[in-house]
C-alpha positions in Angstrom: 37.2 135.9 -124.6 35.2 133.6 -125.8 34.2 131.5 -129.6 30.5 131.1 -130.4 30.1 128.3 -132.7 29.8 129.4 -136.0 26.8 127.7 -137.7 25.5 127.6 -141.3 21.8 126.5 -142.0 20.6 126.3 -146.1 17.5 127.2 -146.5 17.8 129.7 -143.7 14.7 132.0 -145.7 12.5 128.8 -145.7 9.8 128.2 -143.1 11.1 125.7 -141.3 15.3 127.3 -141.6 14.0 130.3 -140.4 12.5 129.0 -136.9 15.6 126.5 -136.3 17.9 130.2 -136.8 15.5 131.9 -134.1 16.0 128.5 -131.7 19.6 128.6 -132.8 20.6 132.4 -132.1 18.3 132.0 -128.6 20.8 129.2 -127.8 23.8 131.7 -128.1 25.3 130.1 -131.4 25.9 132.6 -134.4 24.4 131.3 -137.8 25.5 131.8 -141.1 22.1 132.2 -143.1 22.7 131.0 -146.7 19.7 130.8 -149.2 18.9 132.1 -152.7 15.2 132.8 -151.8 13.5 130.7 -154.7 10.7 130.0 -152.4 12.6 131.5 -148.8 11.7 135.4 -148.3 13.5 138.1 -146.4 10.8 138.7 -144.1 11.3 135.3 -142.7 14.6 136.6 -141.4 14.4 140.2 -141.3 14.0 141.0 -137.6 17.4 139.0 -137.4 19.0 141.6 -140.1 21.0 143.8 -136.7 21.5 140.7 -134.8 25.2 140.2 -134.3 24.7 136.7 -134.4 23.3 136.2 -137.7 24.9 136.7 -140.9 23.0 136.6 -144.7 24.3 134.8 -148.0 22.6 134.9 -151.0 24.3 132.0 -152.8 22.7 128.9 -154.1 23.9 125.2 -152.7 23.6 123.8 -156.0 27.4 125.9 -156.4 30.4 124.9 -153.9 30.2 127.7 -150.8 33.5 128.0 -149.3 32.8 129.0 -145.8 34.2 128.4 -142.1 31.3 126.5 -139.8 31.2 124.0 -137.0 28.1 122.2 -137.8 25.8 122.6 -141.1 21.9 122.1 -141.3 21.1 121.5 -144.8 17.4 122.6 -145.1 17.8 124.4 -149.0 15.0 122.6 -151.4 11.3 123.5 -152.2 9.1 121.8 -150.3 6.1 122.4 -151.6 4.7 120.9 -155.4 3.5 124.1 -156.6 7.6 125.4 -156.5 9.1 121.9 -156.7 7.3 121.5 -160.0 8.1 124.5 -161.4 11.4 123.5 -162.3 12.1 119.9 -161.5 15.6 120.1 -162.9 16.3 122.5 -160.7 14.6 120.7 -157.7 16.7 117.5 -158.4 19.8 119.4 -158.6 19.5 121.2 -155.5 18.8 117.8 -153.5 21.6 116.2 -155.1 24.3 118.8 -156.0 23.5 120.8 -152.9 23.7 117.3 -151.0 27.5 116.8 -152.5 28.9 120.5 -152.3 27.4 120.6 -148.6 28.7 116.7 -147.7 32.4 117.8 -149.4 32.3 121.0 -147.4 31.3 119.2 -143.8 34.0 116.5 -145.0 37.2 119.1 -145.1 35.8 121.0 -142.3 35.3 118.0 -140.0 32.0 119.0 -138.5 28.4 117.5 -138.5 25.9 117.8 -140.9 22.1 117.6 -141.1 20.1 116.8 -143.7 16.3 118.2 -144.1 14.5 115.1 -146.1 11.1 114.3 -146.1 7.9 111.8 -145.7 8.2 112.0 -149.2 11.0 109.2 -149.8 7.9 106.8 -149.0 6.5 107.9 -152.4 2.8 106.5 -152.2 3.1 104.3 -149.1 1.4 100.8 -148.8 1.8 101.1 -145.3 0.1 103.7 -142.9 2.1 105.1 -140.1 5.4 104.5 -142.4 8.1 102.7 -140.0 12.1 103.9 -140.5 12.5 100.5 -142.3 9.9 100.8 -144.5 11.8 101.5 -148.3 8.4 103.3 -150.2 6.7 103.0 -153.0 8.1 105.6 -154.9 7.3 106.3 -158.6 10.8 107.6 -160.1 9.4 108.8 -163.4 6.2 110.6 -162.2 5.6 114.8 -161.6 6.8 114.0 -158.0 9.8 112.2 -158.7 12.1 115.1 -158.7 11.5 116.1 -154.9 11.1 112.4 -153.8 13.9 110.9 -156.1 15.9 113.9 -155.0 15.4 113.7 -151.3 16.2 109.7 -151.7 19.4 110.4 -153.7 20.6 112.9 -150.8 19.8 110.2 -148.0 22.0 108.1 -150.1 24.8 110.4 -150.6 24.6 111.0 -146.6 24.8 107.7 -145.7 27.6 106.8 -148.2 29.6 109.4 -147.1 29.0 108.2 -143.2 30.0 104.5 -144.3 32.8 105.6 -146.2 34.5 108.8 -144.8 33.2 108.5 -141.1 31.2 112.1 -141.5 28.8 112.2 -138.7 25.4 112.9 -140.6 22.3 113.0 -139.0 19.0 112.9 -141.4 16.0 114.1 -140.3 12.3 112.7 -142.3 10.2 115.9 -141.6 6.5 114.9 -142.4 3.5 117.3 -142.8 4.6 120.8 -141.1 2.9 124.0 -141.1 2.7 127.5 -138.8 3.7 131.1 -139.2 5.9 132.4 -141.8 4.9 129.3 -143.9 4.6 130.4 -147.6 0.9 130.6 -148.1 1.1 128.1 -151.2 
C-alpha cells in the first residue's frame, strides 16, 4: 500500500492556487485546499469537489490551521488592488500573520514551504527589467503599501526563519499573470 503526499496549498480558490492544485493532483499528490474565498471562488475548484485527492477547508491563514502536510504552498492574499484595497488591514494581516501561522506550522512539521510574493516588493522600480538584487522603491505609507509592505514583511519572515531555524523556504516573485478562471477584476 502506498502514501500519497499530503499537500496543503492557501489560496487554493485563487487563480493562480487553483491551476498549481490541477498540476498537483495530475502529479498523483493529494492536496489539502484551504482558502476563505475573499477573492477565491468555488468554481475555481469545483470540478475537483469528487476527486479523492482533493480535500476543501474553509479557514482563513490569518488564524493557526492545525493540519498534517508534507509540503505547504502559501498562495492566500488578494492580488489584485480593487480587493487588496478594500481592506488593507486585512491585506497586511494575511501576508504577515498568515506568513507566521504557515512558517510555525512548516517549522513543527518539518516540511517545505513556498511562498506566493510578488513584482510588487519593487514598489515603483527605478530600474526596468528588476534583477533579484535590486531592493525597490517601495512607498510604505501609500494605498499600495499594504500588499507591497505585506509581501516584503513575508519575504522577511521567510528568510529569517531559513537563517535561523534551517526551514527550507522557497519564495517565488510572480509578476504580471493572467488566463482562465482569473477573477474578471
Amino acid at each position: 500500500m502506498s502514501i500519497n503526499k499530503q499537500v496543503l496549498v492557501t489560496g487554493g480558490a485563487g487563480f493562480i492556487g487553483s491551476h498549481l492544485i490541477d498540476r498537483l493532483i495530475a502529479d498523483g499528490t493529494d492536496v489539502l485546499c484551504v482558502d476563505n474565498f475573499y477573492t477565491g471562488t468555488k468554481p475555481n475548484i469545483y470540478h475537483l469537489k469528487n476527486n479523492v485527492h482533493f480535500e476543501l477547508i474553509r479557514h482563513d491563514v490569518t488564524f493557526p490551521l492545525y493540519v498534517e502536510v508534507d509540503a505547504i504552498f502559501n498562495l492566500a492574499c488578494p492580488a489584485s488592488p480593487v480587493h487588496y484595497q478594500h481592506d488593507p488591514i486585512q491585506t497586511t494581516k494575511t501576508s504577515v500573520h498568515g506568513a507566521i501561522n504557515l512558517l510555525g506550522l512548516a517549522k513543527r512539521l518539518k516540511c517545505p514551504i513556498l511562498q506566493a510574493s510578488t513584482s510588487e516588493v519593487y514598489g515603483d522600480p527605478k530600474v526596468n527589467p528588476q534583477r533579484e538584487d535590486y531592493w525597490g522603491n517601495v512607498n510604505p505609507i501609500g494605498p499600495r503599501s499594504c500588499y507591497d509592505e505585506g509581501k516584503r514583511c513575508a519575504e522577511t519572515l521567510f528568510f529569517d526563519y531559513h537563517r535561523q531555524t534551517g526551514l527550507d523556504v522557497k519564495v517565488a516573485r510572480i509578476f504580471n499573470t493572467y488566463g482562465p478562471r482569473m477573477h474578471p477584476n
